[in-house]
C-alpha positions in Angstrom: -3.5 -14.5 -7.9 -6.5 -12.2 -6.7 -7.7 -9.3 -8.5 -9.3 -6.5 -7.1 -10.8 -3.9 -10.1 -11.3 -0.8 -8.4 -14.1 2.1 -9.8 -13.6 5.5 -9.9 -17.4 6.7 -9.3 -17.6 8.1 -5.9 -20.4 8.2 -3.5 -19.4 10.8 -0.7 -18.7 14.3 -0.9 -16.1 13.4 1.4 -13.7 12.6 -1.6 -11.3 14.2 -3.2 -11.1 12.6 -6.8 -8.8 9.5 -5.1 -8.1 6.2 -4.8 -7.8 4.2 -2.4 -6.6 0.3 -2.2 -6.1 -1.1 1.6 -3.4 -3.3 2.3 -5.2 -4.8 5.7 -6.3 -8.4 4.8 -8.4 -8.4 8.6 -12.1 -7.6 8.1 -13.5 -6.5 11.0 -17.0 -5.3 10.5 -19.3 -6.3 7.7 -22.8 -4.8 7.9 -25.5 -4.9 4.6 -27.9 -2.2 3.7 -30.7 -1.8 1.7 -28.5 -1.0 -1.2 -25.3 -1.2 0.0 -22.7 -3.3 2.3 -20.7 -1.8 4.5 -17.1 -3.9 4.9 -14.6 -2.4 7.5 -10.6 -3.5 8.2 -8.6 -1.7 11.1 -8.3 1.4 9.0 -10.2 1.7 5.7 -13.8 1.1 5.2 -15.8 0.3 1.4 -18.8 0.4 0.1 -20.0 -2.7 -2.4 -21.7 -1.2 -5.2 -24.2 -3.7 -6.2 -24.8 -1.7 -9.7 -21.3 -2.6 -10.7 -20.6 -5.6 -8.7 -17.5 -3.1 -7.1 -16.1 -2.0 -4.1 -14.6 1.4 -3.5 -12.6 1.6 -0.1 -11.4 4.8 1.7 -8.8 5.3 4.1 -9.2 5.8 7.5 -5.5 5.3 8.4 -5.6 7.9 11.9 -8.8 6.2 13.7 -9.0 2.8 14.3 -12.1 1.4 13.4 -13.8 -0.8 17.0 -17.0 -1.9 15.4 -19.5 -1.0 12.6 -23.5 -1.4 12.1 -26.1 -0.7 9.9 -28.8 1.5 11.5 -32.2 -1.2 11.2 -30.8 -2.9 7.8 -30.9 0.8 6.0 -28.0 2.2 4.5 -27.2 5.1 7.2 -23.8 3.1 8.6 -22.2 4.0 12.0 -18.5 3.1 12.0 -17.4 3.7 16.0 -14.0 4.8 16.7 -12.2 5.0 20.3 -13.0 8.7 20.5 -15.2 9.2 17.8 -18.1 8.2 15.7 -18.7 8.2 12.0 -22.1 8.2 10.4 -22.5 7.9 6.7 -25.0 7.1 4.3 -23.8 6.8 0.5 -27.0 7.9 -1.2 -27.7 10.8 1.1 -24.4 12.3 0.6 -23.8 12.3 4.1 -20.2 11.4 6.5 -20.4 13.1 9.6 -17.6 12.6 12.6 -19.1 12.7 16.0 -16.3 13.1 18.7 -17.0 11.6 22.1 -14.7 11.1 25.7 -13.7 7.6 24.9 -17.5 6.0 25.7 -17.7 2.3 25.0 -20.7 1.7 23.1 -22.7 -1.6 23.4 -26.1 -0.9 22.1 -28.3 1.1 19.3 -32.1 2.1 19.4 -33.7 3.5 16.7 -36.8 6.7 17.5 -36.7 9.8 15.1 -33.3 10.2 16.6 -30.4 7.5 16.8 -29.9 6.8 20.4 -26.6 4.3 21.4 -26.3 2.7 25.2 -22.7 2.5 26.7 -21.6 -0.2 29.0 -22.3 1.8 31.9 -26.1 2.0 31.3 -25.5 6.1 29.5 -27.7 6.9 26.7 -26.8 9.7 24.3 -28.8 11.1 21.5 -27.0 11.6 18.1 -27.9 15.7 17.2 -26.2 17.2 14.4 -22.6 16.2 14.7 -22.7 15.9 18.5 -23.3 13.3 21.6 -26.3 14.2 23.5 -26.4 12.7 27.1 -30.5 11.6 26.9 -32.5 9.0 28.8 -35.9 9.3 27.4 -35.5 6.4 25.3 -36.1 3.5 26.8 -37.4 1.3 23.9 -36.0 -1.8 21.6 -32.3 -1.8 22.5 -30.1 -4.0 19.4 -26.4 -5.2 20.3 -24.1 -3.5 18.3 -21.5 -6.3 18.5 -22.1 -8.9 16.6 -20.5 -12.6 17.0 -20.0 -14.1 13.3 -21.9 -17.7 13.3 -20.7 -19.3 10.0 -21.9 -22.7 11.0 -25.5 -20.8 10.0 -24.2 -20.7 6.0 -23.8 -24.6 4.7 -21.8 -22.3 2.0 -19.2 -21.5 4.3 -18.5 -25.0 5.3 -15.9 -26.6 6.7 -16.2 -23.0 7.9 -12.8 -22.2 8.5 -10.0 -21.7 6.0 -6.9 -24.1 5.9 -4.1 -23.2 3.4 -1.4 -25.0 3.8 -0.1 -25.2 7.6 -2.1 -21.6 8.2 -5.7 -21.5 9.4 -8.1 -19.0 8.7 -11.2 -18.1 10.7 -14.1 -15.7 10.0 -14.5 -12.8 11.6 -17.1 -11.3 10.3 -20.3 -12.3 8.1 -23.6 -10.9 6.5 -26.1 -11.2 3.9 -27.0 -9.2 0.8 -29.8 -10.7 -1.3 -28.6 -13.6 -2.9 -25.2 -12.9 -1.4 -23.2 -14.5 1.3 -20.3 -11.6 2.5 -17.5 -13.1 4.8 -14.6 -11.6 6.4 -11.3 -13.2 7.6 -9.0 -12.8 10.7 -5.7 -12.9 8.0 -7.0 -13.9 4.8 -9.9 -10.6 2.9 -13.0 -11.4 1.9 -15.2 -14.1 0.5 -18.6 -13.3 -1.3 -20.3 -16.3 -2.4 -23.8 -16.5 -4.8 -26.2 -18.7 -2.9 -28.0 -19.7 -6.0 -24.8 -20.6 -8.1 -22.4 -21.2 -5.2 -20.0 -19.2 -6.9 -17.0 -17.7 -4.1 -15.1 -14.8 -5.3 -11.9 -14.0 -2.9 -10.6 -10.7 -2.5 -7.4 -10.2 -0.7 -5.8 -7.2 0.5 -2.9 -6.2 1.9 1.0 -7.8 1.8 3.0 -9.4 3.9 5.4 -8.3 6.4 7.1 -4.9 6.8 7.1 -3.2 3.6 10.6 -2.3 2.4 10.1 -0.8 -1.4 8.2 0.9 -3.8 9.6 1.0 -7.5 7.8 2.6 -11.2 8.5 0.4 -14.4 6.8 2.8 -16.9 3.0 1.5 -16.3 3.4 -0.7 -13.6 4.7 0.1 -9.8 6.2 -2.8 -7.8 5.9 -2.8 -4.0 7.5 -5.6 -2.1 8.4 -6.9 1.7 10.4 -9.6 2.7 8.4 -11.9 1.5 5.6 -10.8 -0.8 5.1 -8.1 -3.2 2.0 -6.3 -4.8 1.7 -5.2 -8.8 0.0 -1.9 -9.3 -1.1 -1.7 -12.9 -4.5 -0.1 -14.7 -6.0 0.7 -10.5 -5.6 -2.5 -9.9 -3.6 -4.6 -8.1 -2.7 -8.4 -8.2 -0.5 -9.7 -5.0 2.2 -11.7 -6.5 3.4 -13.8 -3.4 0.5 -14.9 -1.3 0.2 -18.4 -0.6 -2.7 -19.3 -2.4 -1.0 -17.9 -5.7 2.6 -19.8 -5.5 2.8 -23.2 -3.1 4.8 -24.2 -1.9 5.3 -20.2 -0.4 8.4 -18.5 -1.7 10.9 -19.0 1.3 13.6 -16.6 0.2 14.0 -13.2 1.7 13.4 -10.8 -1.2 16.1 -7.4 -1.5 14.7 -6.2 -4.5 12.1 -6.7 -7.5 12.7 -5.4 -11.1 10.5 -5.4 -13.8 12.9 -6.5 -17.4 10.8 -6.6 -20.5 7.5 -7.5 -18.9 8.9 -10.3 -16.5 9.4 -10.0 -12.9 12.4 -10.5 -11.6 13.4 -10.9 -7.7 16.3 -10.7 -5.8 16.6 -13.1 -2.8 19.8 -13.6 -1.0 21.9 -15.7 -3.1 19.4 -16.3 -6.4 17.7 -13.8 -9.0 14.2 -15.7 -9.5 11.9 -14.7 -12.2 8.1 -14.9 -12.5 7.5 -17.2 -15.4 3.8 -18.7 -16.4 2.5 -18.7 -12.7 5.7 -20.0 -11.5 9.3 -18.9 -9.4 11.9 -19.9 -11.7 15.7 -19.3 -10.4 18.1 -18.0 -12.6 21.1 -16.7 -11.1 22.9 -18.6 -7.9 25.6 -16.5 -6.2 27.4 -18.0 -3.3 30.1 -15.3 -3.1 27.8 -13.1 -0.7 24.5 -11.4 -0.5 22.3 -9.9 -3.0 21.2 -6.2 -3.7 19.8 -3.9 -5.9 18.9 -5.6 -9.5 18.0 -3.3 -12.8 17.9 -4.3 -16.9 21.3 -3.1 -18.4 22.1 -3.6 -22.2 21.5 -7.1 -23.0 21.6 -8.3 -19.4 21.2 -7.0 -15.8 23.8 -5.0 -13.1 23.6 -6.9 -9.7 24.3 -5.0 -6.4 26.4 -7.2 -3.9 28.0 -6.8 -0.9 30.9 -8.1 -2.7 30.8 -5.7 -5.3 28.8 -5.0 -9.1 27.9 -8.1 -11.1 26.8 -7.9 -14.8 24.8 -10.6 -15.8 23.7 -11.7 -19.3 23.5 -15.1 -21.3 23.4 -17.0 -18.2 26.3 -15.7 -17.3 27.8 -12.8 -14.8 31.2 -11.1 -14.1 32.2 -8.8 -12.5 32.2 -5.0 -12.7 33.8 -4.0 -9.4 35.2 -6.2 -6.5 35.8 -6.3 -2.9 33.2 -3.4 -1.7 29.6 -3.3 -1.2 27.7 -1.7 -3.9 24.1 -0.3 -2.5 22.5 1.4 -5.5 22.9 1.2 -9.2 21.6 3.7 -11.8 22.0 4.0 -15.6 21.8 7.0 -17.8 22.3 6.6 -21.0 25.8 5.0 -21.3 27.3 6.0 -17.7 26.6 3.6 -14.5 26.4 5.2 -11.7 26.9 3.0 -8.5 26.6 3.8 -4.2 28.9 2.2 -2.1 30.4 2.3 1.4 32.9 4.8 -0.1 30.8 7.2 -2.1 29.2 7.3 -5.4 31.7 5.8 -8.1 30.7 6.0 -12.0 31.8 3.8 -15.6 31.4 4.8 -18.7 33.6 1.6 -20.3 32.4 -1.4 -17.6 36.0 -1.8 -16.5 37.2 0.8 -14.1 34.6 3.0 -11.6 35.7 6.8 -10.8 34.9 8.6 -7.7 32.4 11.4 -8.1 33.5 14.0 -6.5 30.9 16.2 -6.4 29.0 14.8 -2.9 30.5 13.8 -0.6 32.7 10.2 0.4 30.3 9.1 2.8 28.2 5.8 2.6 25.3 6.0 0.1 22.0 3.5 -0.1 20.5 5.3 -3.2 20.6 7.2 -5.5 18.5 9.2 -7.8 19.7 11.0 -11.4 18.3 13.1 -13.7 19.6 15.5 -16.6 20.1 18.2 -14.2 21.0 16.4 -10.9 23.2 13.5 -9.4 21.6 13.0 -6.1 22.9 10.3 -3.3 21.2 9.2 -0.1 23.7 8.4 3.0 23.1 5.9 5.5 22.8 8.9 8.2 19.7 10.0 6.2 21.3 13.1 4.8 20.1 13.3 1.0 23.2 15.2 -0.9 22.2 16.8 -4.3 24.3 18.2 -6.7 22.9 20.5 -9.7 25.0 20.3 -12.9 24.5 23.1 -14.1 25.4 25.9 -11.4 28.1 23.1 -9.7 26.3 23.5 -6.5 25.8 20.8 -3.7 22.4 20.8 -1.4 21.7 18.8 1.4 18.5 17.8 3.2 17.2 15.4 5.8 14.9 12.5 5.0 13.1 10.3 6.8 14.1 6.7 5.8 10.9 4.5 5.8 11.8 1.8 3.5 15.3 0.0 2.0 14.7 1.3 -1.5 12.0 4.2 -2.9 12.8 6.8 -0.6 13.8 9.1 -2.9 12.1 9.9 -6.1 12.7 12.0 -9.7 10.5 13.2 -12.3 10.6 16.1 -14.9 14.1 16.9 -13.4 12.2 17.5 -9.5 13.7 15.7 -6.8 11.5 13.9 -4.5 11.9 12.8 -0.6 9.7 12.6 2.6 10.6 14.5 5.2 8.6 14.0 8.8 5.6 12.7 6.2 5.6 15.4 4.1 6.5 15.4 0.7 9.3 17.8 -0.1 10.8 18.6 -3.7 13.9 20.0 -5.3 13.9 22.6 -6.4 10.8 23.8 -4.5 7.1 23.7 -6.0 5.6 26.3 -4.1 2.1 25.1 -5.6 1.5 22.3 -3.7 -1.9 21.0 -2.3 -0.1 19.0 0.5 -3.1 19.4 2.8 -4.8 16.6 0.3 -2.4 14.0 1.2 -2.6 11.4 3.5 -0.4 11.5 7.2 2.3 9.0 6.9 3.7 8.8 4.0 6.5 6.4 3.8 7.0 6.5 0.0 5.7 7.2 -3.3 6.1 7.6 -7.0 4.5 9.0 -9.6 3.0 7.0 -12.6 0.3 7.3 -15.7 -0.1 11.1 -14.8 -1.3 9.9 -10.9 0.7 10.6 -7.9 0.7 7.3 -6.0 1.3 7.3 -1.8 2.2 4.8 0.3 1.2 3.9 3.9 0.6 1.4 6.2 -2.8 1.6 6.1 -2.5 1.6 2.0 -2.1 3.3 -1.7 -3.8 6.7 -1.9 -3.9 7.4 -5.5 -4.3 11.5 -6.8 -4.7 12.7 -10.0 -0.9 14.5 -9.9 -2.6 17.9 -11.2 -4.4 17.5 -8.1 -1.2 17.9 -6.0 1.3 19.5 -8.1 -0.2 20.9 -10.8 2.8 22.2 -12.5 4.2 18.8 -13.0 0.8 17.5 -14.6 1.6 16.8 -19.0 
């Protein structure tokens, strides 16, 4: 298990009082400073801090990052784009983005002025926040690319990775004083000490198409297929990598719940939980495939495509047979279940009841709060019905993930609609323009508005967005 502790003091003027944690685990660019390194993936960049041994990354989710340098060693950065170009220098306060007509960029020279040279033989001047087409430099030319040589650092040796039957190469490697930094094709970063020969391995990102996010009070769960993250304290520890459980965890996972502290999964046909570094199974059903999973009384309600399981004491029966069950959701002593045939509720565990205030069609979730019931059909159309004027609501949302793409908190409704996050009933003070593009989920937790997307989590202060929902 890797951790990755995350600061909160910022460096560029550029931020908005966020955080941001990458899920990409390819480094592409690594270039030191004088006080600073530079560490790029596809789409975030960071800063390491050497004050506080940290690194604080920052999205760059629309712009592929090409290539990165440090201008002569300093810590004024270029970080080159297909049709643009970043400079940035954390102690200056400076992040300017140069736009340019798709110009492939091999070379840097270095007068008053920056100059770069393209393939073609060009040279352009960097003035202001502008390309400058200039050939009166004609001085030291430096390659921009660089080719990582890790047979140069006996530290890295047997320099390459092997975990298992996966194999690792670097990508990308510099030096910081005492301090070896070294990127991977699929596997983060390494830093190693020279003079202790200490590694510390940070790794990013998860594995495989992501397919939920879930809050547990302080702690929010995201999971794929086959590996989930643990958000907790801005930090995050990623539960399922390789290195962390081997052999890997083979199942295909449907769900994660967190019951009292403990981690539990749902693969196909077992419920595992996360016990003292290991994947203990504790539930086998052979009857068909497992759903949804959430704590219930003493036990825990299992979503099937056979129908509703409770399970306690090592033991399970069942609620409801012969029909898929999609969602589950308690409040207080009612369970409120989707299935193929609506949204069904129990107030006794014996006998389900149609609700009848949304429609029969086939539901994948469901969201409830004092004032709502709220179901989420498999044609994307969200239903919402408000108990206390009897009135039904519908909206379309834009289904990114199996489970998470529907939110409540303080009696607001939450789901993304074309990337844009839109609540019921409406907040007209929102500042959306804050928020990433892309959004494929979210929740809210510890006061912080927390956004998924592929590139990463973008983490606001929730005041900062919605300030009437901040307590």
């Amino acid at each position: 298990m890797y951790l990755l502790q995350l600061i909160l003091f910022l460096f560029f003027s550029f931020n908005n009082n966020y955080t941001f944690i990458p899920f990409s685990r390819y480094i592409n660019n690594i270039c030191s400073g004088d006080n600073s390194v530079l560490i790029t993936t596809p789409y975030s960049f960071g800063i390491y801090d050497p004050i506080n041994d940290s690194i604080v990354y920052y999205s760059n989710q629309n712009k592929r990052i090409l290539n990165a340098i440090s201008i002569n060693g300093g810590d004024t950065y270029l970080i080159f784009h297909k049709y643009s170009l970043t400079v940035l220098n954390p102690y200056l306060n400076m992040y300017e983005e140069i736009k340019h007509s798709g110009h492939s960029f091999s070379k840097y020279g270095v007068d008053r002025d920056i100059y770069l040279k393209t393939v073609r033989g060009e040279i352009f001047r960097i003035t202001g926040n502008w390309l400058q087409e200039d050939n009166s430099y004609s001085n030291n030319w430096t390659n921009i690319i660089k080719i990582p040589k890790p047979i140069l650092y006996v530290e890295l040796a047997p320099y390459m990775i092997r975990k298992g039957n996966q194999t690792y190469y670097y990508t990308a490697i510099d030096t910081f004083k005492h301090l070896i930094f070294a990127g991977t094709d699929r596997y983060g970063l390494f830093v190693v000490n020279k003079y202790t020969g200490q590694k510390k391995h940070i790794i990013n990102g998860i594995s495989g198409t992501i397919r939920g996010i879930r809050s547990f009070k302080n702690k929010l769960i995201i999971y794929s297929e086959n590996d989930i993250i643990l958000y907790k304290n801005n930090s995050v520890d990623f539960l399922l990598d390789t290195t962390y459980f081997y052999p890997h965890f083979n199942d295909k996972i449907n769900d994660v719940s967190i019951i009292d502290n403990v981690i539990y999964i749902a693969g196909q046909h077992k419920i595992y939980k996360i016990s003292n570094n290991n994947i203990v199974p504790i539930v086998h059903y052979n009857s068909g495939i497992i759903g949804k999973i959430t704590n219930y009384k003493e036990g825990m309600l299992i979503c099937t495509d056979n129908g509703l399981l409770y399970y306690t004491n090592n033991k399970f029966n069942y609620l409801l047979r012969n029909q898929p069950v999609n969602d589950v959701k308690v409040k207080g002593n009612i369970v409120f279940i989707a299935t193929e045939r609506g949204v069904f509720f129990s107030d006794n565990d014996s006998s389900f009841t149609m609700f009848t205030g949304i429609p029969s069609f086939p539901f994948k979730e469901l969201v409830i709060n004092n004032d709502i019931i709220a179901g989420l059909g498999k044609d994307g159309i969200l239903y919402i019905h408000n108990l206390k004027n009897d009135s039904l609501s519908s909206f379309h949302v834009s289904t990114n993930l199996q489970y998470g793409n529907i939110f409540t908190s303080d009696s607001i409704i939450f789901h993304i609609d074309n990337s844009r996050i839109i609540t019921y009933p409406q907040i007209d003070n929102c500042n959306c323009d804050k928020m990433p593009n892309n959004i494929l989920g979210f929740s809210i937790l510890d006061n912080n508005i927390i956004l998924l997307t592929r590139a990463g989590l973008s983490i606001f202060p929730l005041n900062d967005i919605f300030p009437e929902l901040s307590h």
